[in-house]
Structure formats: C-alpha cells, structure tokens
C-alpha positions as CSV (number, residue, x, y, z in Angstrom):
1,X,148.2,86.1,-120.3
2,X,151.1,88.3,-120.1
3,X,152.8,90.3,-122.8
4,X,155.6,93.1,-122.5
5,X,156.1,95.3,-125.0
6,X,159.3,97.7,-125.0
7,X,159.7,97.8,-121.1
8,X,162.5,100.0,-119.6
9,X,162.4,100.4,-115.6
10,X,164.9,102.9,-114.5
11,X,165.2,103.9,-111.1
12,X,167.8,107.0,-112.0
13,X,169.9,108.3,-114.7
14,X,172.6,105.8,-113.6
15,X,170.5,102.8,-112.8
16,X,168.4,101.2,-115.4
17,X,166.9,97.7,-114.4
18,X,165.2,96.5,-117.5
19,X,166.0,97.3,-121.5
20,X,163.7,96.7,-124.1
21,X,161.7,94.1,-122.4
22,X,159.3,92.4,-124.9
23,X,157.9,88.7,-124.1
24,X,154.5,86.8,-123.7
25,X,153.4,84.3,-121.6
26,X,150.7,82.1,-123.4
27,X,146.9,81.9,-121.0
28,X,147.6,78.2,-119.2
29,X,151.1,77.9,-120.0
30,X,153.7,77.1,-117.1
31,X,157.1,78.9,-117.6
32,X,160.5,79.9,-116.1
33,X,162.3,82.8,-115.7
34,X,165.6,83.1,-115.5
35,X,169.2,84.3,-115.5
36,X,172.6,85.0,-113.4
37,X,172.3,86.9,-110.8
38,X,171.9,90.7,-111.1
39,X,169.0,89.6,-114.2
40,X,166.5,91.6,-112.3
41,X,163.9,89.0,-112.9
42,X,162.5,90.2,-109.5
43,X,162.3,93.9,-111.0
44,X,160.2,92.5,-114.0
45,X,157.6,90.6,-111.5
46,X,156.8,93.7,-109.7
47,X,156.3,95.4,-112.8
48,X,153.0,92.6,-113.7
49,X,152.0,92.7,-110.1
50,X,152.0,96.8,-110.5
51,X,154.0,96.7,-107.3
52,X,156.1,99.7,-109.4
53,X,155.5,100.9,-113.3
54,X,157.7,100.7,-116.4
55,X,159.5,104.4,-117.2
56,X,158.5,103.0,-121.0
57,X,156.7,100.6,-122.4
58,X,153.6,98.5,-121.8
59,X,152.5,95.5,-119.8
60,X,149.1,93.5,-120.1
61,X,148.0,90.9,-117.7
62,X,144.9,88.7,-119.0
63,X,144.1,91.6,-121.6
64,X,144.1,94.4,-119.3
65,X,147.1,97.3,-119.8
66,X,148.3,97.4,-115.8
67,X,150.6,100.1,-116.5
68,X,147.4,102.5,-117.2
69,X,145.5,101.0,-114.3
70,X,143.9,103.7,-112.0
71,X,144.6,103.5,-108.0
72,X,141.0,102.1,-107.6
73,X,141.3,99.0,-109.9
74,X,145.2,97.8,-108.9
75,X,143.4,95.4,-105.9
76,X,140.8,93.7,-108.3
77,X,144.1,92.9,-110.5
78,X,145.8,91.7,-107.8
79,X,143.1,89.1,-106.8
80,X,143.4,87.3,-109.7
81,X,147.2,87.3,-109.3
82,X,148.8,85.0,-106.7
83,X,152.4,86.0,-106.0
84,X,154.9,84.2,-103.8
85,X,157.7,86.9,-102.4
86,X,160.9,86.0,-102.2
87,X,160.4,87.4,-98.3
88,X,157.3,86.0,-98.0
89,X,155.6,88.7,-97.0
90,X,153.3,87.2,-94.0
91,X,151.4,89.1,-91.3
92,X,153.6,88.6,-88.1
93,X,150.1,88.8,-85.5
94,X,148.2,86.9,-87.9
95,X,148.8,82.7,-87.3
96,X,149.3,81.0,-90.7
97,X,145.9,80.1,-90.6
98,X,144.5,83.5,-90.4
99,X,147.8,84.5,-93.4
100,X,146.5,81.8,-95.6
101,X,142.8,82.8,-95.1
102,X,143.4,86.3,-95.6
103,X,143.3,86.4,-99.1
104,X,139.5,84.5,-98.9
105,X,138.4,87.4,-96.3
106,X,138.9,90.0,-98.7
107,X,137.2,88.5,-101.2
108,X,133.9,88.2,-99.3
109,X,134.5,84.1,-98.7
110,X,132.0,83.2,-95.6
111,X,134.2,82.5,-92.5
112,X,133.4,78.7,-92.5
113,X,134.5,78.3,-95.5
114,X,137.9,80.1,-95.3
115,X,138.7,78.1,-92.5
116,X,138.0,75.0,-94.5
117,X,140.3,76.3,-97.8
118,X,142.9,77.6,-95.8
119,X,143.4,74.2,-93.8
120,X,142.9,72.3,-96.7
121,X,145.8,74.8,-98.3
122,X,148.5,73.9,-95.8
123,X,147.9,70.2,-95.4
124,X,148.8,70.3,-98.8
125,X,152.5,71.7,-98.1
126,X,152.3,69.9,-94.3
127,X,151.8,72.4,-92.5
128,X,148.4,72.3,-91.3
129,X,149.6,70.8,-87.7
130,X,151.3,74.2,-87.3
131,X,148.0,75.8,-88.1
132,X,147.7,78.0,-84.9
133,X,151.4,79.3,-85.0
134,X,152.5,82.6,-86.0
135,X,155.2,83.7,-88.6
136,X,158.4,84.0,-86.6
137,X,157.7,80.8,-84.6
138,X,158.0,78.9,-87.8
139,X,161.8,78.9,-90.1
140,X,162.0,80.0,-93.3
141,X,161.3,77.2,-95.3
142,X,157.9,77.1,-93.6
143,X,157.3,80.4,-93.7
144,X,158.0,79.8,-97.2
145,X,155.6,77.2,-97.6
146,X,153.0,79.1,-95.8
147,X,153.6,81.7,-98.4
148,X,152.7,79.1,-101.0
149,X,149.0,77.7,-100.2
150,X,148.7,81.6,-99.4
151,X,148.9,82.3,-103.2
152,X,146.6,79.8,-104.4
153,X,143.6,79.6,-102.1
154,X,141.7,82.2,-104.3
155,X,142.2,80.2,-107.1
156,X,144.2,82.4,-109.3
157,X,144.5,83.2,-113.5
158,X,148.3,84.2,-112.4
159,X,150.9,82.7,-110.2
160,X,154.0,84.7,-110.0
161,X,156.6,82.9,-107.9
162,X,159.7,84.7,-106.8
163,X,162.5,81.7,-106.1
164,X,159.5,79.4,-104.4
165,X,162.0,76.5,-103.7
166,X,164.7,78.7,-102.4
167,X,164.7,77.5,-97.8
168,X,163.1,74.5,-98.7
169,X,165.3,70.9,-98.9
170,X,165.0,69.1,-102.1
171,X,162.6,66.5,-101.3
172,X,160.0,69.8,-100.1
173,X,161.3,71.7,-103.3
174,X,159.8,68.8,-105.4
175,X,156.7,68.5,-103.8
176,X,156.3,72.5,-104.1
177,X,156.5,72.7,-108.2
178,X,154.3,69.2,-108.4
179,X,151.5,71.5,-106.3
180,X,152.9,74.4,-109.2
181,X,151.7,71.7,-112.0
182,X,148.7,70.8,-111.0
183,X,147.1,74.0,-110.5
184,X,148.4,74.6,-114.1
185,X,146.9,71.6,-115.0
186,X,143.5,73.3,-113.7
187,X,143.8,76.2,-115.6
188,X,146.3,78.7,-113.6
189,X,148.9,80.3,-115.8
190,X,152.4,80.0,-113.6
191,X,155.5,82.3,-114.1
192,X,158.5,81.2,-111.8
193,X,161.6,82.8,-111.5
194,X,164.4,81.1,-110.3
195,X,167.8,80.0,-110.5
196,X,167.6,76.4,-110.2
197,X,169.2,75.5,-113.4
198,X,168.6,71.6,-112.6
199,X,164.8,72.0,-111.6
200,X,164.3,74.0,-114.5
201,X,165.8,70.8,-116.7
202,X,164.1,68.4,-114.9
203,X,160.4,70.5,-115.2
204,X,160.9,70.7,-118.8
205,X,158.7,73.8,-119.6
206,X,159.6,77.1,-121.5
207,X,162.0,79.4,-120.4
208,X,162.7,83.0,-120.5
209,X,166.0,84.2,-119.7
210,X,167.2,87.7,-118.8
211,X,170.9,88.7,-118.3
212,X,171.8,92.2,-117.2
213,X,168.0,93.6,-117.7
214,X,167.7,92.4,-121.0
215,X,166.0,89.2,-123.1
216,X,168.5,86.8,-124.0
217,X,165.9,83.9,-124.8
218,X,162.3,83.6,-124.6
C-alpha cells in the first residue's frame, strides 16, 4: 500500500528531515510508526498525504507514484486517504456533524445519507450527543475524537493517524485503536504514528521506527 524508496525531505541546506527513507507497508496490514522525539514521523506522513514532496526519492500509495501526481489528481488521492492531524484540523463554523459529514459532501453522498454516516460516526467515539456543537465548544480530546469518525466515514484504503490517542484518557485511548482494528479488519490499511511505547506493546502489530530522520527498524 505504501512503499518509499530513497526519500530525502530537506527544507534548506542546513535542515534535512528525512535520509534515505525506504519502507513498505503491506495492502491490509496495521502498523506503527515510531521513534524519540525529533524522528520526524510527522514529516514522513505529509509526504504520503502529498501535503509536501520528497527533494529525492519516490513514494507510492496503492500503486500510484504521489510524488509525480499533477495538481488536478492530489484530491482523488486524498479521498481514499483518511488522515487524523495531530491538530485536528476541523472547520471552526462547521458543527461536528457538518465536520464529520464533510468528507461524504464532497464525494457526492446524498444529504440523507451523510447525515445518517456521520451520526452513526460519532456514536461510535460518543459523541453524537454533542452533534450540533461546534469545534471550540468541545476540548481537545473531543475535538480529537471528532477528528477520528471524520477519517473513516468515506471508508478509506489508507488511514494515516498522527498521535490519535494523544488528549484522550486511557480508557478513550483504548476504545480509539479497537475502532483502528476493526476497520483494518474490513480491509483499511492503518499507519499510526505515535509514541505510546506501551500501546504499541500491548497492540502487537509491526513497527517502523525512525530516529533523527532515518530507518532504524522496519
């Protein structure tokens, strides 16, 4: 689903973010990414997402080379892509039931139904009594897990999660990568980066750590 080859990101001559990246991430497979902090695992995401582009190297996402993608095909990539941003990213004079539906309005979803996904999205998380509240009347762990059904309602191939249990108490945290592991189980191929050393144990699935910009396991 996703495989780097030889990726450098350098923002100036004294500031390079990534060296020689070169991984894969198996179609269905469920897998951390990690490292101290500093790793620039962050860096890497954006670079799948084609928030930026490599200065070198190549990245494919389901087959397709993103890093050679015109302007015109970067939003059809990025609706088969759910990401979760570490700063959630949601529309402040949208509520969260018009955030989570958002995604199902650009993809031509008839009104009725995106109502029904989106409410259906947050009960899931617990936050469908909240449904009619915007952004900053909410704290960021729900904001956070508003940012979470937002990511999945189209269904995704990718799910790129950017520290998803990061405002969220452990008990929340838990429930969060259980809803992670069953839409893998459907089908979704899920990259999390984190530095949750214990969850990562306790999950048990493959991971990829980075240190200074750099592969140290994978």
């Amino acid at each position: 689903m996703i495989q780097a080859f030889h990726v450098y990101k350098q923002y100036d001559r004294e500031s390079t973010a990534l060296y020689d990246i070169t991984l894969h991430v198996e179609k269905g497979e469920f897998c951390f990414l990690t490292g101290p902090s500093g790793a620039r695992m962050t860096t890497f995401l954006k670079l799948v997402f084609r928030e930026e582009l490599p200065s070198q190297g190549q990245i494919l996402v389901g087959g397709r080379n993103v890093t050679a993608l015109p302007e015109s095909q970067i939003p059809v990539l990025r609706r088969s892509i759910g990401v979760v941003f570490q700063d959630f990213k949601l529309i402040k004079r949208k509520t969260i039931l018009e955030n989570v539906a958002f995604v199902l309005r650009m993809l031509g979803v008839p009104r009725r139904e995106q109502k029904r996904r989106a409410f259906a999205a947050l009960k899931a998380v617990g936050l469908h009594h909240k449904m009619h509240a915007y952004p900053l009347q909410l704290s960021g762990g729900e904001q956070q897990r508003v940012a979470i059904p937002r990511a999945l309602t189209n269904e995704p191939m990718l799910l790129l999660a950017d520290e998803p249990p990061g405002n969220l108490d452990p008990d929340m945290a838990q429930e969060i990568m259980t809803l992670f592991q069953e839409v893998n189980a459907r089908g979704t191929t899920v990259l999390v980066a984190t530095h949750d050393r214990e969850m990562i144990q306790r999950l048990g699935k493959r991971v990829i750590t980075l240190e200074r910009g750099r592969v140290l396991t994978s």
